[in-house]
C-alpha positions in Angstrom: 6.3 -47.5 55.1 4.3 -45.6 52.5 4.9 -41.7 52.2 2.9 -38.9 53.6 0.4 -38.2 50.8 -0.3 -35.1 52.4 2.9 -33.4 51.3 2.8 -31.5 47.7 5.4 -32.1 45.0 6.5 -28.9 43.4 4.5 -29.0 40.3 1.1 -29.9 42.4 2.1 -26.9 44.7 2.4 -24.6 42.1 -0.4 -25.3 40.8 -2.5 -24.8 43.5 -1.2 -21.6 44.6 -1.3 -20.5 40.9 2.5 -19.7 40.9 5.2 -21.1 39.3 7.9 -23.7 40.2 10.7 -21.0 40.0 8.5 -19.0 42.7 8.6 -21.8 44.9 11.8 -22.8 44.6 12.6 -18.9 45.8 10.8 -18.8 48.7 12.0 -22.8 49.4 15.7 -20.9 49.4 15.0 -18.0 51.2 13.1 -19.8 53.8 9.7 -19.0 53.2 7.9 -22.3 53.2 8.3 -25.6 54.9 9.9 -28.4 52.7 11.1 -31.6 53.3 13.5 -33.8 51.5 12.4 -37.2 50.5 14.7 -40.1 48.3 13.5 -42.2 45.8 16.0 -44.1 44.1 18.1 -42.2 42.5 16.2 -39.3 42.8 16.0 -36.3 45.8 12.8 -34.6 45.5 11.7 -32.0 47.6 8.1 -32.0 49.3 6.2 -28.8 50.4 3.5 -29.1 53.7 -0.3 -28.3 52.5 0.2 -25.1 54.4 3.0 -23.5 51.7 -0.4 -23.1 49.9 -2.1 -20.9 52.3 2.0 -19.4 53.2 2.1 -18.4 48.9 -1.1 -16.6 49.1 0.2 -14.6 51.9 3.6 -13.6 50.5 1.8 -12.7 47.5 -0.8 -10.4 49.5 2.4 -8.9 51.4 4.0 -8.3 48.7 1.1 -6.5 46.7 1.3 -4.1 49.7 4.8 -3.4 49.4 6.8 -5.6 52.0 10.1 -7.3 50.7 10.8 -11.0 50.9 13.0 -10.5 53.6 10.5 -8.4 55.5 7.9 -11.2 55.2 10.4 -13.8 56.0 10.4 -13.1 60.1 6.7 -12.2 60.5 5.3 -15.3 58.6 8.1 -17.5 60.5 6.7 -16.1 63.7 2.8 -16.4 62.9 3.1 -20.0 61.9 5.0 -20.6 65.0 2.7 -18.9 67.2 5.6 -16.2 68.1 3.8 -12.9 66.3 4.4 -9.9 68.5 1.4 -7.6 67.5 2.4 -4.4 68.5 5.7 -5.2 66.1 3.8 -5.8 63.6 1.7 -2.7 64.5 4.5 -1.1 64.3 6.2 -2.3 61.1 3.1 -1.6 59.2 2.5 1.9 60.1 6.2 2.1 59.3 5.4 0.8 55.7 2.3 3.2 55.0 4.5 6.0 55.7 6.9 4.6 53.3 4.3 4.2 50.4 2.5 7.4 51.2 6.0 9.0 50.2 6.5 7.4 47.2 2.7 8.6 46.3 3.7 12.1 47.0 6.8 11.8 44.9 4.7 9.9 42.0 2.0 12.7 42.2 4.9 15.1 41.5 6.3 13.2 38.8 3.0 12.9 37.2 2.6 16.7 37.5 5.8 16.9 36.0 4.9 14.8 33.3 1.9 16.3 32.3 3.7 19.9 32.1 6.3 18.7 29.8 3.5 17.1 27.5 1.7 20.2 27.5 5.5 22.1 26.6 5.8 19.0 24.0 2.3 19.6 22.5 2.5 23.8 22.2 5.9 23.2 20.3 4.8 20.4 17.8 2.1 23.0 17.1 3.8 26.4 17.2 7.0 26.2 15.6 7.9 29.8 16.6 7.2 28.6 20.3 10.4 29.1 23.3 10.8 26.7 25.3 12.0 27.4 28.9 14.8 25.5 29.4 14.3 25.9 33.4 10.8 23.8 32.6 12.4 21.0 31.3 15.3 21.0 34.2 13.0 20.6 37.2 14.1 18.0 39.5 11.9 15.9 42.4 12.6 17.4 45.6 14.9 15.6 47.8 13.4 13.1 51.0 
């Protein structure tokens, strides 16, 4: 009986979901896409269904937004099997913009930060007789 052509080899797989083999092989572990095992002599290769394609591109798009591996794992599982509980999902995602929109207030402050101790930097490299106030450079982000 001749194989399923259908099913990628790792290389092919990569390829078309512009990642690399390494990528896949870390989702294949963590359970992220559908493999199969297949022998051929002495050889035990592993095949990935067609849909691991689409399943890359929406790790990748997850992850550009912020979610973890392990976050993506159960949501993906449960949309390819036709399980997804939307308001979960509602849920979770609200969850995660609150999540980033604190890390963009604590960037903003850092950034603020930043810029005041260039500014301190720049008046010293051009004043040597300027003081610096040591209380300045010991500011500290607020704690969450």
């Amino acid at each position: 009986m001749a194989p399923d052509t259908s099913f990628l080899l790792i290389g092919k797989l990569a390829t078309k979901a512009n990642t690399t083999k390494d990528t896949i092989r870390h989702y294949d572990q963590l359970g992220l896409l559908k493999s199969r095992k297949r022998q051929a002599g002495s050889r035990l290769y592993t095949e990935f269904h067609p849909e691991c394609v689409e399943r890359i591109e929406l790790i990748k798009s997850a992850q550009a937004i912020g979610f973890t591996l392990t976050e993506i794992k159960e949501s993906l599982n449960d949309y390819y099997d036709g399980q997804l509980d939307i308001d979960l999902q509602l849920n979770i995602t609200q969850q995660k913009l609150i999540q980033i929109r604190k890390q963009q207030t604590t960037i903003s402050l850092m950034i603020e930060m930043l810029t005041e101790r260039i500014d301190i930097l720049e008046h010293m490299k051009a004043d040597s007789d300027y003081k610096l106030d040591i209380d300045v450079c010991k500011k500290t982000l607020p704690l969450s």
